[in-house]
C-alpha positions as a Markdown table, in Angstrom:
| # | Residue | x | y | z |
|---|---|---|---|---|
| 1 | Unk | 0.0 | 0.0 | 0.0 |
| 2 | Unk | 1.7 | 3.0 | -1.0 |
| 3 | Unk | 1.4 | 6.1 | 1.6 |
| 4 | Unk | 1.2 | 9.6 | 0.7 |
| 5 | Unk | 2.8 | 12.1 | 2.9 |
| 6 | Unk | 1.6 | 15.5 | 2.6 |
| 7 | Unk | 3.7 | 19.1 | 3.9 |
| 8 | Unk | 2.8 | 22.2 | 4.2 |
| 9 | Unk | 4.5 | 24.8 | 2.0 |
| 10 | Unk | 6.4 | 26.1 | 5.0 |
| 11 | Unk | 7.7 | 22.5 | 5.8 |
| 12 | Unk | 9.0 | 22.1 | 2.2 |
| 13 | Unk | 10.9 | 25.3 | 2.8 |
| 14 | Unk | 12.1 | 24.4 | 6.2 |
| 15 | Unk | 13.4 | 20.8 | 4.6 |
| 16 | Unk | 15.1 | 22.8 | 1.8 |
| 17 | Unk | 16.4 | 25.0 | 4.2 |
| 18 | Unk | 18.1 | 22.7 | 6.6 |
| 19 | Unk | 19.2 | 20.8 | 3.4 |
| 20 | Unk | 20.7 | 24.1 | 1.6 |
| 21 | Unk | 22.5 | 25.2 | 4.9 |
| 22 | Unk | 24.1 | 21.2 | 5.9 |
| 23 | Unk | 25.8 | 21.8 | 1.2 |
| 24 | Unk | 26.6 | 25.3 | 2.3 |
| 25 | Unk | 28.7 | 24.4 | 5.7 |
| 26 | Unk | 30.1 | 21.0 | 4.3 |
| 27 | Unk | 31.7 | 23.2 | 1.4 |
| 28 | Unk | 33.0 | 25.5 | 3.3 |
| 29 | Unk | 34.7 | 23.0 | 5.6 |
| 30 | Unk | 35.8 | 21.3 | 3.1 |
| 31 | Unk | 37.3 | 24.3 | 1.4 |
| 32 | Unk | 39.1 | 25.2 | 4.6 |
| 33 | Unk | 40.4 | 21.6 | 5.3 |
| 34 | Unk | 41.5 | 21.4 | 2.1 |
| 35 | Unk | 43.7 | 24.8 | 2.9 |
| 36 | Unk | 45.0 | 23.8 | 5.8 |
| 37 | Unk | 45.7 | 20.5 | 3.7 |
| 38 | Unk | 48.1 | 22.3 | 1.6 |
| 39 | Unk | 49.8 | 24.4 | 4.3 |
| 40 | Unk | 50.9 | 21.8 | 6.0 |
| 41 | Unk | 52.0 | 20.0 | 3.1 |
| 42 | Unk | 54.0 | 23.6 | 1.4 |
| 43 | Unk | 55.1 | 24.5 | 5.3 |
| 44 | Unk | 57.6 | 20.6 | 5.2 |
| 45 | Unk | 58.4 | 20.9 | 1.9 |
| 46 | Unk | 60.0 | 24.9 | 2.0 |
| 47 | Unk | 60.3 | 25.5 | 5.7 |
| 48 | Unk | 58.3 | 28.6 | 6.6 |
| 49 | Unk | 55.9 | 29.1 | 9.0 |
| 50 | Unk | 52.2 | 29.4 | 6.8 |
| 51 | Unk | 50.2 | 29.3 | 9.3 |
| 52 | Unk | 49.1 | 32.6 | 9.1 |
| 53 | Unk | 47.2 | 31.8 | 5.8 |
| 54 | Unk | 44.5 | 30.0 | 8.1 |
| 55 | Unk | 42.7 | 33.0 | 8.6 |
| 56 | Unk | 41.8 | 33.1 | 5.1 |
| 57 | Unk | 40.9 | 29.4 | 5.0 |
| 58 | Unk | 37.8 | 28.8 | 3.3 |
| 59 | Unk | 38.6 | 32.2 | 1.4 |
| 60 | Unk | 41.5 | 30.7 | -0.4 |
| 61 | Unk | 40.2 | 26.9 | -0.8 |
| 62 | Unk | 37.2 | 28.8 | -2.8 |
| 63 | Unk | 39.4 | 30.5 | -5.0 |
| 64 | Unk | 42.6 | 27.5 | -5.3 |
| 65 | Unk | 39.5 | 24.5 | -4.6 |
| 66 | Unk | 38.8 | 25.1 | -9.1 |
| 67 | Unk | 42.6 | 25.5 | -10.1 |
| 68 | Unk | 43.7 | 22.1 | -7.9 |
| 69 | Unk | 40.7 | 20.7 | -9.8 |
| 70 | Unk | 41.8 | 21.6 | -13.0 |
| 71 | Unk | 45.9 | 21.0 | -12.7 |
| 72 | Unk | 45.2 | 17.1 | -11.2 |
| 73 | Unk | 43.1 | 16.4 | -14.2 |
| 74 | Unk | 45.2 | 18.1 | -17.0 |
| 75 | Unk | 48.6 | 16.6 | -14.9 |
| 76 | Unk | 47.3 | 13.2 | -13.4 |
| 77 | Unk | 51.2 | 12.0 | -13.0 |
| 78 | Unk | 51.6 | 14.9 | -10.3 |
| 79 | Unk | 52.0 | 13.4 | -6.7 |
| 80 | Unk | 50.0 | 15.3 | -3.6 |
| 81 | Unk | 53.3 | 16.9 | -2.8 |
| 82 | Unk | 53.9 | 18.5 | -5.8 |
| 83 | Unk | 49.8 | 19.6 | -5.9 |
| 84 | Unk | 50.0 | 21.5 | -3.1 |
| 85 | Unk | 53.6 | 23.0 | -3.9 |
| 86 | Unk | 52.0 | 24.2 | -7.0 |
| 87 | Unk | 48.9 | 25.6 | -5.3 |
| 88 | Unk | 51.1 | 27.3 | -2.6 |
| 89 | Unk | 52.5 | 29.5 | -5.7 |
| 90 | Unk | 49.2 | 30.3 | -6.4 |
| 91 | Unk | 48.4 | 31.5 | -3.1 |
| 92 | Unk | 51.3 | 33.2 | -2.6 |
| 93 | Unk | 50.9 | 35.5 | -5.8 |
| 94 | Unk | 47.1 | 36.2 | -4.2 |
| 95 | Unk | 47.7 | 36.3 | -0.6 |
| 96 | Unk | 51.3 | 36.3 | 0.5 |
| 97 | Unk | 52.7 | 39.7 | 0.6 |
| 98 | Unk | 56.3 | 39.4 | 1.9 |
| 99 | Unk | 58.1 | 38.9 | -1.6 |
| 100 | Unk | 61.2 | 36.7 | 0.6 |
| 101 | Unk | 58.5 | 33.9 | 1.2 |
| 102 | Unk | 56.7 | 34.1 | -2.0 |
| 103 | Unk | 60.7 | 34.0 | -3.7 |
| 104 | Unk | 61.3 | 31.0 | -1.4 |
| 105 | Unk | 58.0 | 29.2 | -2.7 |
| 106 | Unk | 58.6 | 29.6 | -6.6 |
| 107 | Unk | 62.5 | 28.8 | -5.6 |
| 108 | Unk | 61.4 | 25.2 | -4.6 |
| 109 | Unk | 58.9 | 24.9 | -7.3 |
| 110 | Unk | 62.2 | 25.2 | -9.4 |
| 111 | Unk | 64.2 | 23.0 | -7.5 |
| 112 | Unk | 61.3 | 20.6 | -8.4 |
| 113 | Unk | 61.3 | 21.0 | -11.9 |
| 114 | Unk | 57.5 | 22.4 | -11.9 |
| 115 | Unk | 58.4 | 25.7 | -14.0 |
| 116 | Unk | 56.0 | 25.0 | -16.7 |
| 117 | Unk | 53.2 | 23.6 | -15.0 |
| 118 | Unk | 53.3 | 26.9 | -13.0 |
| 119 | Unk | 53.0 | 28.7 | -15.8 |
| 120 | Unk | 50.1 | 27.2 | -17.1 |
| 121 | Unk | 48.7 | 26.9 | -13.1 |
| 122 | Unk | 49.1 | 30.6 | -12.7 |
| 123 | Unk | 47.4 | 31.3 | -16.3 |
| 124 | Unk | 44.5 | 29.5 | -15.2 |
| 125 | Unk | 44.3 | 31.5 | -12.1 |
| 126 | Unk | 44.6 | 34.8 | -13.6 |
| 127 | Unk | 42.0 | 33.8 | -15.4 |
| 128 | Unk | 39.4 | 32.4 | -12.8 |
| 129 | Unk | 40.5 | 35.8 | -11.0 |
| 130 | Unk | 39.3 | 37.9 | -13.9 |
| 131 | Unk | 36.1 | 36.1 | -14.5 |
| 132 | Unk | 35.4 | 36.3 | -11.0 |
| 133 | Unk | 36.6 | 40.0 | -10.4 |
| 134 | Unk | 34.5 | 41.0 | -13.5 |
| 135 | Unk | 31.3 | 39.4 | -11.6 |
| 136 | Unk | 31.7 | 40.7 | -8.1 |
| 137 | Unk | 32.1 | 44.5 | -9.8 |
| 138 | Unk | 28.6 | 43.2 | -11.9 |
| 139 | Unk | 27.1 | 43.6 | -8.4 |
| 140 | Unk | 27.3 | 47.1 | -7.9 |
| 141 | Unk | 28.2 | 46.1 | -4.4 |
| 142 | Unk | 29.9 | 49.0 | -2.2 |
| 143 | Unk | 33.7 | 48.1 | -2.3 |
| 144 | Unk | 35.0 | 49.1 | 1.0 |
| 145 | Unk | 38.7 | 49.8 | 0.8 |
| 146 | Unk | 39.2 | 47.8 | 3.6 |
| 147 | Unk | 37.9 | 44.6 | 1.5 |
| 148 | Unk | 40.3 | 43.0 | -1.1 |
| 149 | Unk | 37.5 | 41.7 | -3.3 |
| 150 | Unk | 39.5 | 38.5 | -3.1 |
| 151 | Unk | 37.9 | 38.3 | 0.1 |
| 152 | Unk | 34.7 | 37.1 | -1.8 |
| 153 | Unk | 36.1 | 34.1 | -3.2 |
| 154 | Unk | 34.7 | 31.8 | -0.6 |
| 155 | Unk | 31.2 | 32.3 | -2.5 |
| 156 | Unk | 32.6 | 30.7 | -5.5 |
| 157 | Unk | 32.2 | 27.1 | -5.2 |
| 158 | Unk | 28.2 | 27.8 | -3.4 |
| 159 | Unk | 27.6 | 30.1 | -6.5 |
| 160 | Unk | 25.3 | 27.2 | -7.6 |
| 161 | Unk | 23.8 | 26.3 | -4.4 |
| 162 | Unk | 22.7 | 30.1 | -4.5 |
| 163 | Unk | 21.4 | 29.8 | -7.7 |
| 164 | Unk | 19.5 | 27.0 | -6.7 |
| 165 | Unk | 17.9 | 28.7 | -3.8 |
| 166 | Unk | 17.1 | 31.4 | -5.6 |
| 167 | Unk | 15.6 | 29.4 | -8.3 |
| 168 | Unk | 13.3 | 28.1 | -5.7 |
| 169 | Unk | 11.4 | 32.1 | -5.9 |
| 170 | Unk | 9.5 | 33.7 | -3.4 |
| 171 | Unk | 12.6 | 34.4 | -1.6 |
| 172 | Unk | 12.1 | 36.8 | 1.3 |
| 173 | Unk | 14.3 | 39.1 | 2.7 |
| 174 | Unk | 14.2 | 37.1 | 6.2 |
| 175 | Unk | 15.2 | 33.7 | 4.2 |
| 176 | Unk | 18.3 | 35.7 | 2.7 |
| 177 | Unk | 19.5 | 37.3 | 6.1 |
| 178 | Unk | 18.8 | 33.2 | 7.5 |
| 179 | Unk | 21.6 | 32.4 | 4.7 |
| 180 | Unk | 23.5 | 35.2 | 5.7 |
| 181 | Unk | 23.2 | 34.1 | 9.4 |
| 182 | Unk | 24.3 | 30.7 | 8.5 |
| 183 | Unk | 27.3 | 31.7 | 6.6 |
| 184 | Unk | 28.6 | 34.2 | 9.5 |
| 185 | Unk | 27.9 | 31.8 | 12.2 |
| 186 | Unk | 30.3 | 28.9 | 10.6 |
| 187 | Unk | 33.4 | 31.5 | 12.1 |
| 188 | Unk | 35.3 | 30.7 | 8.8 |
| 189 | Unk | 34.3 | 33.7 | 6.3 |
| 190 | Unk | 36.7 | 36.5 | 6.9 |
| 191 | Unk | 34.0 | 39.6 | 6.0 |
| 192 | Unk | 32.1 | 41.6 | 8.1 |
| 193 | Unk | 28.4 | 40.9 | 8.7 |
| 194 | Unk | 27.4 | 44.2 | 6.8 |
| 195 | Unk | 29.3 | 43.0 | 3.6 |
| 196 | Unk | 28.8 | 39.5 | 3.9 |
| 197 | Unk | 25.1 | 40.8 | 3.6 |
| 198 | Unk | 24.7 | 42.9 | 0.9 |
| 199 | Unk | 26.7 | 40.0 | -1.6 |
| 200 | Unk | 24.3 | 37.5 | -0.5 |
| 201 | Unk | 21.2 | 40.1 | -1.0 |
| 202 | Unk | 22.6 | 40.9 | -4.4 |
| 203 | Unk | 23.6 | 37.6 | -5.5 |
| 204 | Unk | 20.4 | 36.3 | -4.6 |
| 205 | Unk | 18.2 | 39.1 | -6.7 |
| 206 | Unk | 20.7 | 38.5 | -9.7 |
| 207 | Unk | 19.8 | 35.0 | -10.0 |
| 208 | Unk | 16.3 | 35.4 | -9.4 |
| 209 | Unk | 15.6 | 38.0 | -11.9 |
């Protein structure tokens, strides 16, 4: 005998809800484990102290998370080691600004041999970086000078969970400040509540229109 279950509107939304926000943290985390993956990896293999990259965590694993995608399928012979080497000189030529680490970095990707596979690593990152700059500025969002916009790349691997959402219509503004809620509360974004708000506002009301 087959049994119907029947839910209310505002338990469908609840269910997607509570499914949306479990794909939102689990990429995140993922993105920031993945980070802290690679810094421990880079920190034995050129002896200096990365930690401090940690604060930008799931920031970096949303920019990097595409490129390590990209240079494991297009270089399948590459060993973890030699992954994360690579993605460190990404990193650094995004993040790092004291030019006697950043020299050490590309020194070692040298010493490894990985000259060329850097060159194409870093084209593919200048050109994620462009694509992505050139959409955050679509926004119209107010670009505090204290915010690198590099600071947004943690939104770029739930870019299609957003879509999703917004997909769903009828979004309120009390179901986008819930997403916005969520993503402050995981203590792993690195902007301030009043920006992390306006991109989700704005990114919500571009897909939905």
């Amino acid at each position: 005998m087959d049994l119907s279950i029947i839910i209310t509107e505002s338990q469908k939304r609840m269910i997607l809800s509570e499914s949306f926000n479990s794909d939102l943290q689990n990429t995140l985390k993922k993105n920031y484990e993945f980070v802290k993956k690679i810094v421990s990896e880079a920190q034995e293999q050129i002896g200096v102290n990365l930690e401090f990259l940690m604060s930008w965590g799931a920031t970096i694993g949303g920019f990097v998370g595409p490129i390590n995608d990209y240079i494991e399928g297009r270089f399948p012979e590459l060993t973890d080691l030699q992954l994360s080497l690579l993605i460190t000189g990404v990193i650094s030529s995004y993040y790092i600004d004291n030019k006697k680490i950043v020299k050490k970095i590309f020194q070692k990707i040298m010493d490894e041999g990985l000259e060329n596979v850097m060159e194409i690593t870093l084209k593919k990152s200048d050109e994620l970086y462009n694509v992505f700059i050139k959409f955050i500025k679509s926004l119209g969002l107010t670009l505090h000078k204290v915010t690198n916009i590099l600071s947004y790349a943690f939104v770029i691997p739930i870019l299609p969970m957003l879509y999703q959402i917004a997909l769903q219509g009828d979004m309120t503004d009390k179901d986008s400040l819930e997403i916005v809620h969520r993503l402050a509360g995981f203590g792993i974004i690195t902007i301030s509540g009043i920006v992390l708000r306006e991109l989700i506002f704005k990114l919500l009301k571009r897909f939905n229109q």
